[in-house]
C-alpha positions as CSV (number, residue, x, y, z in Angstrom):
1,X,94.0,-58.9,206.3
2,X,92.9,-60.7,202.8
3,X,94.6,-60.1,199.8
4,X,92.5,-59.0,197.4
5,X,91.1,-61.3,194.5
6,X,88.8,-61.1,191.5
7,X,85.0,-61.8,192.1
8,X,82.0,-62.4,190.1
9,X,79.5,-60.2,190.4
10,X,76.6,-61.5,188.3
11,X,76.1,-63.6,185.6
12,X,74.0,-63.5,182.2
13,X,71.0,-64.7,183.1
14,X,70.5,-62.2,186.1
15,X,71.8,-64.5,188.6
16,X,74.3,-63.2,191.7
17,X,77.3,-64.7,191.9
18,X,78.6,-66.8,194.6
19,X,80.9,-63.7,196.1
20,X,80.3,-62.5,199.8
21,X,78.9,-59.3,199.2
22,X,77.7,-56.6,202.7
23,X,74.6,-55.1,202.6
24,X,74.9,-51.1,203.1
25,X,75.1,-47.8,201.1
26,X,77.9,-45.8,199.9
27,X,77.3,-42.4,202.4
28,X,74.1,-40.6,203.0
29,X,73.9,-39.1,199.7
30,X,73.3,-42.8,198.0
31,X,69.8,-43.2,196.7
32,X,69.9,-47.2,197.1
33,X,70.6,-50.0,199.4
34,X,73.4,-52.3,197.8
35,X,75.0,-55.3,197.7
36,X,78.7,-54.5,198.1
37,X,81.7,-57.0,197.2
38,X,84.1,-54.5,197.5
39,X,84.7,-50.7,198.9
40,X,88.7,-49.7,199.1
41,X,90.0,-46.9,200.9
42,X,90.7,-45.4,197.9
43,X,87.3,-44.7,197.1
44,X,86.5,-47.4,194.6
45,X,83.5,-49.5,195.3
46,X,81.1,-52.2,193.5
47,X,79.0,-54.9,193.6
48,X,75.3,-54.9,192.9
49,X,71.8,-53.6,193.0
50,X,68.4,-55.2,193.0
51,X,65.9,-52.6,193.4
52,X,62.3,-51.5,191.9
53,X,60.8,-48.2,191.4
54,X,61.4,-44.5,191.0
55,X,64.1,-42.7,192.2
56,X,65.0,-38.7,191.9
57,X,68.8,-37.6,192.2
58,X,69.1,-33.4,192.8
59,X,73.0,-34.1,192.2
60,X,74.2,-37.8,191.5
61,X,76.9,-37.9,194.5
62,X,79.3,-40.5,192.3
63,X,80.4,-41.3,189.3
64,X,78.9,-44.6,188.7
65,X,78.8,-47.2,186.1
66,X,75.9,-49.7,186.1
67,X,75.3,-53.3,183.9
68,X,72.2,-54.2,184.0
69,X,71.7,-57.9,184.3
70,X,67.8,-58.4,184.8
71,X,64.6,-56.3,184.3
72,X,64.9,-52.3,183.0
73,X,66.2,-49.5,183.7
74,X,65.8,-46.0,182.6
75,X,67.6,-43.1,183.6
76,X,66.8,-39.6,182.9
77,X,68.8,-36.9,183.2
78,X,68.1,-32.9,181.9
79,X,69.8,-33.8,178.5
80,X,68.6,-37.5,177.6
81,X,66.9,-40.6,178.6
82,X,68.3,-43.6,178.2
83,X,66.7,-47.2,178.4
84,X,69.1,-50.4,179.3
85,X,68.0,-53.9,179.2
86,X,70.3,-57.2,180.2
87,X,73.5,-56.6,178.9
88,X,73.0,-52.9,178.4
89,X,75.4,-50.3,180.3
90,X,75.4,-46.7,180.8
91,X,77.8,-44.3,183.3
92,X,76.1,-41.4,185.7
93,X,78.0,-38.7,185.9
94,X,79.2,-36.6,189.4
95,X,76.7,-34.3,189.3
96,X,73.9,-35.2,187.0
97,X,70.0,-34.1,188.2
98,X,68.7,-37.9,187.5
99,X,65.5,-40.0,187.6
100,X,65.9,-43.4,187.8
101,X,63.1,-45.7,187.3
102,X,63.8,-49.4,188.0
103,X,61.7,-52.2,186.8
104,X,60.1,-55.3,189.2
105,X,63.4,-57.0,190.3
106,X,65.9,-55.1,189.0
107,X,69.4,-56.4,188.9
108,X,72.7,-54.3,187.8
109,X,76.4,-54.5,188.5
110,X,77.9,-51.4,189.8
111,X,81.6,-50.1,189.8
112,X,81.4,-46.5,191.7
113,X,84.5,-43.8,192.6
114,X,82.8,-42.1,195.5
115,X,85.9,-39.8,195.6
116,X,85.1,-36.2,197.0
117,X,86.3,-33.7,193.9
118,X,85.2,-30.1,193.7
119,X,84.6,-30.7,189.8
120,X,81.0,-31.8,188.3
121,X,80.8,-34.3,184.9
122,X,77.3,-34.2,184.9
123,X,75.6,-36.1,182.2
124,X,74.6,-40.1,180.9
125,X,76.9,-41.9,178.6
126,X,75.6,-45.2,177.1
127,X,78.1,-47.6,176.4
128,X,77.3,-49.4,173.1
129,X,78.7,-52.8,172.6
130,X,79.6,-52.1,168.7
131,X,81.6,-49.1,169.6
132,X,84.4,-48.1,167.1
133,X,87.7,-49.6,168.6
134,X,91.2,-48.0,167.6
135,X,94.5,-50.4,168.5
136,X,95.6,-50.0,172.1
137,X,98.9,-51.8,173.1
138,X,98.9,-55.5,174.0
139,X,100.4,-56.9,177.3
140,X,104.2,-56.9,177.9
141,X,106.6,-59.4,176.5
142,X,107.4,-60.7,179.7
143,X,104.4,-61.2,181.2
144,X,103.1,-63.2,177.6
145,X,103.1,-67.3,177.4
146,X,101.3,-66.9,173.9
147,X,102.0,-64.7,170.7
148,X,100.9,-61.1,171.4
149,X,97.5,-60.4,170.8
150,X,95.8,-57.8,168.6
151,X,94.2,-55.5,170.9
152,X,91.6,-52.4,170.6
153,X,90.2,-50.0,172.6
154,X,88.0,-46.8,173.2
155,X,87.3,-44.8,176.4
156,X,83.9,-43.3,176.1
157,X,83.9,-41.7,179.8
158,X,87.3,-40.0,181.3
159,X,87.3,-37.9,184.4
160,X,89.9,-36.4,184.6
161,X,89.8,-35.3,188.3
162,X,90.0,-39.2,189.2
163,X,91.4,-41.2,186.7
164,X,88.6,-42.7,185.5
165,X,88.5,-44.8,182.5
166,X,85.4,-46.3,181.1
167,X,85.1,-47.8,177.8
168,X,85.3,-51.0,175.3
169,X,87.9,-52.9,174.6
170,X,88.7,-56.3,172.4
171,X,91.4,-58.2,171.8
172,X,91.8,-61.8,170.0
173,X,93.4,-64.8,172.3
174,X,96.1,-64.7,174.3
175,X,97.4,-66.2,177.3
176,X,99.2,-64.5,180.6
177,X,101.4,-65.0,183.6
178,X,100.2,-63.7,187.1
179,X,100.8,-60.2,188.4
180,X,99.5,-57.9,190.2
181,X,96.5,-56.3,188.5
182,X,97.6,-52.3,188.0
183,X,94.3,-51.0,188.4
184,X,91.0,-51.4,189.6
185,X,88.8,-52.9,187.3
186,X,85.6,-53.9,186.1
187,X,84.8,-56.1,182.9
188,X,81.2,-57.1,181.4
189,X,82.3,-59.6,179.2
190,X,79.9,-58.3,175.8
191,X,81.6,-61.2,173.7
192,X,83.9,-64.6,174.5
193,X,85.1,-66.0,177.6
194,X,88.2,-65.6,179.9
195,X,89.7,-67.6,182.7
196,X,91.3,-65.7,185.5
197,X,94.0,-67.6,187.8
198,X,93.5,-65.9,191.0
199,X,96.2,-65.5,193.8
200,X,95.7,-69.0,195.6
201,X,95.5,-70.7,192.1
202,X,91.8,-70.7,191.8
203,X,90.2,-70.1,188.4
204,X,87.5,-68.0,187.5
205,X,85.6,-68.3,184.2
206,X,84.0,-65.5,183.1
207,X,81.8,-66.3,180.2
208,X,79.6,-63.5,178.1
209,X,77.1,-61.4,179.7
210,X,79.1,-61.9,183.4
211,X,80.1,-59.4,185.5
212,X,83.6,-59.6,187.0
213,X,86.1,-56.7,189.2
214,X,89.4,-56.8,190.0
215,X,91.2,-55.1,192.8
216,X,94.0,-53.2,192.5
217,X,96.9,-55.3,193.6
218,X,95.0,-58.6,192.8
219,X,97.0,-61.5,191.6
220,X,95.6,-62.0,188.3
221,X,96.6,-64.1,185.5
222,X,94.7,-64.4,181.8
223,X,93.7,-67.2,179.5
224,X,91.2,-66.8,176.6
225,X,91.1,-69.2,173.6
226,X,88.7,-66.7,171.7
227,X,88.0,-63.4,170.8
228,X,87.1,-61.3,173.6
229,X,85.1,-58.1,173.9
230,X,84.1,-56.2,177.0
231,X,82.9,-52.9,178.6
232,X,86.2,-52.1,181.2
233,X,86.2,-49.8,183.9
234,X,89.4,-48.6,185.6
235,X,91.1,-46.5,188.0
């Protein structure tokens, strides 16, 4: 079995990443074809989407968050409409009566928690990059091989029924041993650039406007030499 590892999922400029990704859905509920890097047991999945046209939801079957990466996207649910361009991100709640309507060629990063709950969040939550940040606590002493870091945070999307966090976070540089990532995870880097040592000692740059997710139980060590600001999701 492979341990899991971080993976790119898309870059600025609309471009996929490298990463082997399986072409499928998420259940017989899912309204698109994807491109999946990764789908636990757990019931965390992501990867990407390149699609065009319209698209009617009665009840979203996920919560889902979506980048977008290249072309527009507008969602609509009862409540609001919102309109996300590259670099633009939004959650779907479990639940939410939704139009999607996709642009020509299409591309967004996806992180979804398929989990099967018996409560409902509907509703669309953008996810602004300026978002006001309060301080959030920095990595552990004994993980740190730099001066702690001044780090913020914000979660604009919790579900409580899952654990799931979604939100922005920044923090200035800092530099980190390898562990074992805690959580699932997915970053859009809005600001900055990060490397990431992986388990077999590879690095992966992640540079603004990428996509990047991080198993649970990855081997993950940090390096940024500049300010760094990003849209996380966790679980």
């Amino acid at each position: 079995m492979l341990e899991p590892t971080a993976m790119l999922l898309a870059h600025a400029d609309g471009r996929l990443a490298s990463t082997e990704f399986t072409s499928g859905s998420l259940g017989g509920d899912d309204p698109f074809d994807r491109l999946i890097a990764f789908s636990g047991t757990d019931g965390i999945a992501a990867g990407v989407v390149r699609t065009s046209g319209r698209f009617n939801v009665d009840q979203y079957p996920f919560s889902e968050t979506i980048v977008v990466h290249a072309g527009a996207v507008t969602l609509r649910s009862q409540a609001r409409t919102l309109r996300l361009g590259p670099g633009e991100s939004a959650v779907i709640g479990r639940g939410t009566v939704l139009e999607i309507e996709a642009q020509v060629d299409s591309l967004w990063a996806f992180c979804v928690d398929t989990q099967v709950v018996e409560s409902r969040q509907p509703g669309l939550t953008a996810l602004p990059a300026h978002t006001l940040l309060s301080p959030s606590a920095a990595p552990d002493d004994e993980i740190l091989l730099s001066p702690p870091p001044q780090c913020r945070s914000h979660n604009l999307f919790v579900e409580e029924a899952t654990d799931l966090r979604i939100g922005i976070w920044d923090s200035t540089p800092y530099t980190r041993k390898s562990r074992p990532h805690k959580l699932h995870e997915l970053m859009h880097l809005l600001e900055g650039s990060v490397t990431l040592q992986v388990g077999d000692g590879t690095e992966l740059t992640v540079n603004t406007g990428d996509t990047v997710f991080v198993p649970l139980h990855a081997a993950c060590a940090w390096k940024s030499g500049v300010y760094v600001r990003k849209v996380y999701v966790v679980r």
